[in-house]
RODO-2510 file (C-alpha; in nm, 4 decimals, decimal comma):
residues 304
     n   res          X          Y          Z
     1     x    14,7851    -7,9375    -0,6524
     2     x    14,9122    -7,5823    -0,5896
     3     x    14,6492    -7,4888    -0,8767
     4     x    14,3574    -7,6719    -0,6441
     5     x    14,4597    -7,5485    -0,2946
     6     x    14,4675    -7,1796    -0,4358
     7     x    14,1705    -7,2249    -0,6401
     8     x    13,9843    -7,3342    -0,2634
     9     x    14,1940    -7,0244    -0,1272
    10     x    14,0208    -6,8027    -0,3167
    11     x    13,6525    -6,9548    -0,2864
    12     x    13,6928    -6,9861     0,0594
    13     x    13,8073    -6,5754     0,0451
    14     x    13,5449    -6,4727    -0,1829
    15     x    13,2642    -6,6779     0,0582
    16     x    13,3683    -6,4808     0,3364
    17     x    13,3658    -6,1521     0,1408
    18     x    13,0275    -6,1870    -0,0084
    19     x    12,9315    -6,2487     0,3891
    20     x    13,0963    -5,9618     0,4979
    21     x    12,8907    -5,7594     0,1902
    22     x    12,5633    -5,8972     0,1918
    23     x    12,5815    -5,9131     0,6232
    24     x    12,7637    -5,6050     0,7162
    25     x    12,7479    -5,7037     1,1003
    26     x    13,0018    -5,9908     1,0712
    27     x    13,2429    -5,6582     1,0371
    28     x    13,1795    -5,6552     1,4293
    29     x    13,2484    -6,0045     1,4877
    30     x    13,6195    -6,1159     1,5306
    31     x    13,8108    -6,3386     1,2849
    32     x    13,8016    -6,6266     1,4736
    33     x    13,4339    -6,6106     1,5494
    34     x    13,3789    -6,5978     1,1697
    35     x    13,5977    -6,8823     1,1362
    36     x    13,4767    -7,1112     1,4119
    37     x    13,1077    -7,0094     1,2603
    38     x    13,1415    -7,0118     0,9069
    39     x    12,7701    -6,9877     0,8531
    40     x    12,6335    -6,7682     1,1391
    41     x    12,5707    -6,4643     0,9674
    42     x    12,4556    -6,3466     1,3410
    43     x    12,6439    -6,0493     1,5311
    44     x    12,7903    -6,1915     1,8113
    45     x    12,7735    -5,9698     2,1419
    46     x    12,8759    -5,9784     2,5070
    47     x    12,8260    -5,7926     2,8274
    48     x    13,0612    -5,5422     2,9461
    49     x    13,1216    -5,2732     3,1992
    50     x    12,8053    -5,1681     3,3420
    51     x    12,8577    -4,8509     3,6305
    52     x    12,6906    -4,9494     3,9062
    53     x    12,5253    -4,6297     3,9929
    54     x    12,2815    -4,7091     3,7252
    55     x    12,1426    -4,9878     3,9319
    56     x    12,1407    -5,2667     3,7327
    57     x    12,3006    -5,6252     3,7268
    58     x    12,4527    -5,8166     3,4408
    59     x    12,1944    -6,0536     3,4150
    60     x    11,8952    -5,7461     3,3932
    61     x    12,0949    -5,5875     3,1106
    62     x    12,1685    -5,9616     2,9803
    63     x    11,7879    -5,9935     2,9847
    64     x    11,6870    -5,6119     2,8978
    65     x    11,9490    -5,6858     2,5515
    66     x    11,7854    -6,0113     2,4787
    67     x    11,4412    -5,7944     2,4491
    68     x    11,5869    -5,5649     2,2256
    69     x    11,6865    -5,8080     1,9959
    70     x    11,3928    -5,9680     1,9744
    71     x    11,2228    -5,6340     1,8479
    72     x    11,4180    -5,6919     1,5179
    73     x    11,3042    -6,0937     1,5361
    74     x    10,9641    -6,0034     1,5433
    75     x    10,9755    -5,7229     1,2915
    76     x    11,1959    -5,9843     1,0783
    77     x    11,1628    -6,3215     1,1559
    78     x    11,5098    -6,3571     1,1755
    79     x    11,7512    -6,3792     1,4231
    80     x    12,0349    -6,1406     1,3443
    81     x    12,1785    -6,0964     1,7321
    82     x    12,3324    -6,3886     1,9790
    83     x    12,4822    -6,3566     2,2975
    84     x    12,8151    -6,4847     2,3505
    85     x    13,0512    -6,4257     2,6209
    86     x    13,3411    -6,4627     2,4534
    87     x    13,2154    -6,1844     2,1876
    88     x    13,4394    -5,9012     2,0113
    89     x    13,1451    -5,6623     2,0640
    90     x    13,0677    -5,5689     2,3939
    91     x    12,7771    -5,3831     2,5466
    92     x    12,8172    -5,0668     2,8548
    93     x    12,6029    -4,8657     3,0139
    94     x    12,8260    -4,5400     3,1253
    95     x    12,7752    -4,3353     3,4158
    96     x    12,9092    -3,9634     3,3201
    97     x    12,7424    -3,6452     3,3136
    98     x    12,4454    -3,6869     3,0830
    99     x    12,2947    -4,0224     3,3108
   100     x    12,3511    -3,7536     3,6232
   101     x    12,1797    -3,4819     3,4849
   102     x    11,9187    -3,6700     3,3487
   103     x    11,8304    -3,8133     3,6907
   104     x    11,8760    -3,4838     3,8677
   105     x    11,6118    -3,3868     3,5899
   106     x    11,3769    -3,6316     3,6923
   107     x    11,4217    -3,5867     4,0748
   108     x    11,3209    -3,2284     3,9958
   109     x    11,0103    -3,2981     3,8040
   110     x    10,8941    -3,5231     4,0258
   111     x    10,9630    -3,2892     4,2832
   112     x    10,7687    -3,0356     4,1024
   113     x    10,4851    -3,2750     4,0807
   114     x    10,4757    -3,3300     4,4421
   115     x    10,4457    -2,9269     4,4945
   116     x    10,1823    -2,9224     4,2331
   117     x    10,0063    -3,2294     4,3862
   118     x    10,0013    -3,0253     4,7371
   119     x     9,9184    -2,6892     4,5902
   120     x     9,6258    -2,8449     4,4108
   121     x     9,5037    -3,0130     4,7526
   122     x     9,5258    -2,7139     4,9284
   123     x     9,3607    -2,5451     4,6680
   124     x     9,0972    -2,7666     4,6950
   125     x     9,0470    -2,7054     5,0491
   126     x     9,0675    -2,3317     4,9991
   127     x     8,7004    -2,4180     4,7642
   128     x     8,5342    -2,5860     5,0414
   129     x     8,6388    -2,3322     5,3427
   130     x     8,4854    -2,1030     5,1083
   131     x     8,1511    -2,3005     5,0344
   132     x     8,1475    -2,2968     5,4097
   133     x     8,2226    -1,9179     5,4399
   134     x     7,9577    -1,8411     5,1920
   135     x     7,6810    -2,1300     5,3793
   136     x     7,7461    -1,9508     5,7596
   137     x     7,7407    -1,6017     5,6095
   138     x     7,3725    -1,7075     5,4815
   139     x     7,3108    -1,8122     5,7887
   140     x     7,4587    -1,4853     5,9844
   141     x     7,2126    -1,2829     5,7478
   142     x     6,9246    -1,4919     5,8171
   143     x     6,9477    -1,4677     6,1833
   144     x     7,0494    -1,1123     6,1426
   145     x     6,6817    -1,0789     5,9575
   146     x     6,4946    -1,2560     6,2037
   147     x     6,6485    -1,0515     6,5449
   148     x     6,5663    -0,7569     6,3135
   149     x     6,2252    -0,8715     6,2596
   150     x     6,2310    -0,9349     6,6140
   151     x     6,3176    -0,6329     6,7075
   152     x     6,0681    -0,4459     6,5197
   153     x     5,7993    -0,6790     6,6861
   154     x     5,8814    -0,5613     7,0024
   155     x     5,9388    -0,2138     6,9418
   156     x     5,5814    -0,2084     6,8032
   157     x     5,4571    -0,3809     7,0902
   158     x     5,6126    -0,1338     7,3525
   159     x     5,4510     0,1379     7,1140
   160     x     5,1120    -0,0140     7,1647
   161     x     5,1766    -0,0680     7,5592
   162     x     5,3023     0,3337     7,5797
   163     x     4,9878     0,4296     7,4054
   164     x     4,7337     0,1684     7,5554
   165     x     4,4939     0,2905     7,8423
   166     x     4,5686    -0,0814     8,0037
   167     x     4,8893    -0,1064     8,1057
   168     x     4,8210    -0,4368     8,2893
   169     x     5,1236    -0,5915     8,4915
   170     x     5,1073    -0,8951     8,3103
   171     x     5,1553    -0,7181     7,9892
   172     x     5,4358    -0,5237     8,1537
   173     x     5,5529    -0,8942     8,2170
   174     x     5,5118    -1,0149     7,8440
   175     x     5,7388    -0,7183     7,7155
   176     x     5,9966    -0,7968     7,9316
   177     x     6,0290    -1,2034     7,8193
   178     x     6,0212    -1,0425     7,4835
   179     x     6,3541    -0,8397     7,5697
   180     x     6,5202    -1,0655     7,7113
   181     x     6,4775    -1,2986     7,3922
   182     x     6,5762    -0,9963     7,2027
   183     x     6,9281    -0,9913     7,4357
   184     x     6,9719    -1,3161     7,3819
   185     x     6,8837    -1,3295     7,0073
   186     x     7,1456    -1,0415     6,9920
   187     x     7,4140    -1,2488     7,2075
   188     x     7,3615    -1,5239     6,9602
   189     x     7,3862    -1,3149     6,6623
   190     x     7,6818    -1,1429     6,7717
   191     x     7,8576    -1,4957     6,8087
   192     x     7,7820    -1,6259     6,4804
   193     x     7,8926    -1,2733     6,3247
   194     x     8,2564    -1,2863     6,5363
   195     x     8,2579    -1,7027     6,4374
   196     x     8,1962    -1,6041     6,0840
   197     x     8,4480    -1,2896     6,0739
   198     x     8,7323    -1,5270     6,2119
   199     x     8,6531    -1,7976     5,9672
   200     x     8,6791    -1,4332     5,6931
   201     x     9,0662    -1,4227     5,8504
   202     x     9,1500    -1,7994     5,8163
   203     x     9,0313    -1,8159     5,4889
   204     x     9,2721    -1,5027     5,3517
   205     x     9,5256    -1,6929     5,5599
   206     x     9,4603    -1,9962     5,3531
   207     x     9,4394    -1,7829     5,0634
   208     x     9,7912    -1,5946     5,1027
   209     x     9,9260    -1,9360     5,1861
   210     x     9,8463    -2,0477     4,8571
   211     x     9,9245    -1,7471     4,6900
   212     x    10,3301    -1,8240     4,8624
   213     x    10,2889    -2,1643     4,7636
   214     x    10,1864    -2,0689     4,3910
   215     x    10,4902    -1,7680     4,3949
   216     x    10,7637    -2,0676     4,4910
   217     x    10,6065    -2,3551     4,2335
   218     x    10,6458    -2,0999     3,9635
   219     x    10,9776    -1,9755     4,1013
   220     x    11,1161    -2,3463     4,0870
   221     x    10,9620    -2,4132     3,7455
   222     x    11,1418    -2,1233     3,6171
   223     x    11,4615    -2,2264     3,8042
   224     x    11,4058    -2,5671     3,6067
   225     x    11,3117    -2,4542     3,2756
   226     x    11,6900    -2,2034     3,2987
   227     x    11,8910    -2,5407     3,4178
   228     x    11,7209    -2,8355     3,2063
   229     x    11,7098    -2,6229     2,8822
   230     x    11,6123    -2,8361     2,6156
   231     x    11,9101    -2,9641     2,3854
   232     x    12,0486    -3,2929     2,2042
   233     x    12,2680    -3,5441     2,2932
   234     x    12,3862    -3,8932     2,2155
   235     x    12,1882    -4,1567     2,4627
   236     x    12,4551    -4,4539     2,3103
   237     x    12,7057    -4,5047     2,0658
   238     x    12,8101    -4,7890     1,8583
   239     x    13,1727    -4,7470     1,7624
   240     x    13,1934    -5,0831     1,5809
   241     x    13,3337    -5,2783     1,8747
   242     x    13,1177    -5,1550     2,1502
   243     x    12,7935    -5,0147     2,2485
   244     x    12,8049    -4,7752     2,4591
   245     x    12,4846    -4,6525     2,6635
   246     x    12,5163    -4,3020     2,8323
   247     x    12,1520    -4,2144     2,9636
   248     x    11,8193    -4,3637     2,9600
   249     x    11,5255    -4,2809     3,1456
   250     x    11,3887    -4,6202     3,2412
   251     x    11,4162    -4,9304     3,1131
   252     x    11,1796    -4,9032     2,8013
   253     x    11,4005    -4,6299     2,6992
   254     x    11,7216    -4,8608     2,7718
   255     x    11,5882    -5,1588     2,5885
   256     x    11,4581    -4,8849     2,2722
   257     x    11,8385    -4,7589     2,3253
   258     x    11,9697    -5,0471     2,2393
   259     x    11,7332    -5,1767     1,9686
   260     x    11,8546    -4,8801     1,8167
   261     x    12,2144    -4,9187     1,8592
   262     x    12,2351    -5,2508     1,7595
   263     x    12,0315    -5,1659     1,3889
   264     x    12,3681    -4,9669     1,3441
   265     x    12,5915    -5,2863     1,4194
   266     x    12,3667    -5,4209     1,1096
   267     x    12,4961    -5,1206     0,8952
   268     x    12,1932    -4,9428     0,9113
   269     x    12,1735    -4,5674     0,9045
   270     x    11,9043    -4,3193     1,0384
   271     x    11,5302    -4,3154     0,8862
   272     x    11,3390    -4,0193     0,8508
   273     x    11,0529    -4,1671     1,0151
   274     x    10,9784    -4,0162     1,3668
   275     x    10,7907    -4,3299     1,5426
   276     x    11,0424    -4,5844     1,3407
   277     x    11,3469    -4,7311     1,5920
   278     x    11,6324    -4,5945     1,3226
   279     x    11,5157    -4,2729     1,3795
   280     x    11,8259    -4,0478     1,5093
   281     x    11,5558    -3,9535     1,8501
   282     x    11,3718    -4,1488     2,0428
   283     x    11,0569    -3,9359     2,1270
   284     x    10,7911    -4,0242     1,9256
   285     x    10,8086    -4,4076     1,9597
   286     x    10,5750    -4,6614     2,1157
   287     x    10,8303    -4,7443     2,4059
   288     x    10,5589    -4,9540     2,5784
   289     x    10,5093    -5,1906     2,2650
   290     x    10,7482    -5,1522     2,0010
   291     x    10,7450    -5,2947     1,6689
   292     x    10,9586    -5,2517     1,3432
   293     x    10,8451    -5,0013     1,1250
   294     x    10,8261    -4,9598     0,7462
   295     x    11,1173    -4,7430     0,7121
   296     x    11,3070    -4,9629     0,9554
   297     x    11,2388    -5,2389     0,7675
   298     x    11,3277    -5,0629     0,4295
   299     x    11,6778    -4,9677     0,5718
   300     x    11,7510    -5,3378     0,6042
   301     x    11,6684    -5,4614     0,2916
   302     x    11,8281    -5,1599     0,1294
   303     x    12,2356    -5,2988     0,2813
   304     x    12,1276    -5,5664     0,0454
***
């Protein structure tokens, strides 16, 4: 008897070994979860503190998690991931320095886009006061030709009335209409010329505008280039009993995050693939529309 209730001792020991080899992730559920499911193989997870300065409710990262697993369901056809509220492992999103200056980050880009977006407009107004500019000062040397032309018609006529034997009154008469067009041809001229001049001094307003506009958008790009240098850091952990998230930048990045983080609660270590979800940065992946790649795929079957 002692012979048959060690003999199921030690099956029942070794069955929960070989698990434990061939399904690394029941190391992250708790004894009594392995015991109460003898033949889930499935890690078992929960939610856990989330900060609220990141916005988000229990049931959006309940829901947000639930996509992330299903990236490895699809990729797999199996289900290695189930919620459970009562679960060792537990899932956080933590608000500390690297979610702040990520978001400060993105307040100043879009900032910087905003400048950019008004520089450009203004820019673009700047190119059509100057289409004008160039259209009246046409125009200004046109009627500048014709009160020249003008001009020279009348002179010529007052020649031919100085040196004409008939200096008839109603000649007399015609010259004068003809200067007094000429005045007011001049008057006219002289407008569009002081019109034109002070549409000259707007535009290098405009222009000097721009050119302050253009000195602070590069001043604040290089003031955001020297603060958000470009360096590493971890977005989420898995320690083995929790997941810890740190900073994402929306939630395709969160639910990528944790895709990622939960491939290491399967045992899985980092690919060398770029676009694959092990990889140790996500930059290069499909955030939009994910799916299991080759080497991710490979990394699983290799724990086997």
């Amino acid at each position: 008897m002692r012979f048959l209730i060690l003999l199921v001792l030690l099956v029942v020991l070794g069955f929960f070994a070989s698990q434990r080899i061939f399904n690394p992730q029941l190391n992250h559920n708790s004894v009594a979860d392995r015991i109460q499911h003898p033949f889930d193989t499935r890690l078992r997870y929960k939610i856990g503190h989330i900060d609220p300065r990141f916005h988000i409710s229990e049931a959006q990262l309940k829901n947000i998690v639930q996509q992330a697993t299903d990236i490895w369901f699809t990729g797999t056809a199996q289900q290695y991931f189930v919620y459970d509220p009562n679960a060792q492992l537990s899932i956080n999103l933590i608000y500390d320095q690297r979610q702040a200056e990520s978001e400060a980050r993105r307040a100043e880009i879009a900032r910087l886009e905003s400048t950019k977006t008004m520089t450009d407009a203004e820019r673009q107004k700047l190119k059509q006061s100057q289409s004008t500019l160039d259209l009246q000062q046409r125009e200004v040397e046109l009627l500048k030709a014709h009160y020249q032309s003008r001009l020279e018609h009348y002179n010529q006529q007052v020649q031919n009335f100085n040196q004409s034997s008939n200096q008839s009154a109603a000649y007399r008469d015609y010259l004068e209409s003809l200067k007094q067009q000429l005045q007011n041809d001049q008057i006219n001229v002289q407008q569009h010329i002081d019109q034109f001049n002070a549409n000259v001094l707007r535009l290098n307003q405009q222009v000097n505008s721009i050119n302050h506009m253009n000195a602070q958008f590069n001043a604040s790009v290089d003031h955001f280039n020297s603060r958000f240098q470009p360096r590493q850091f971890d977005k989420g952990i898995f320690n083995g009993r929790e997941i810890n998230i740190y900073e994402f930048q929306n939630l395709d990045d969160l639910r990528l995050t944790l895709a990622h983080e939960l491939g290491h609660g399967l045992g899985l270590l980092h690919s060398d693939d770029p676009e694959s979800l092990m990889y140790p940065i996500l930059e290069k992946q499909n955030f939009k529309d994910f799916h299991l790649k080759a080497a991710d795929i490979a990394l699983l079957n290799s724990r086997k």
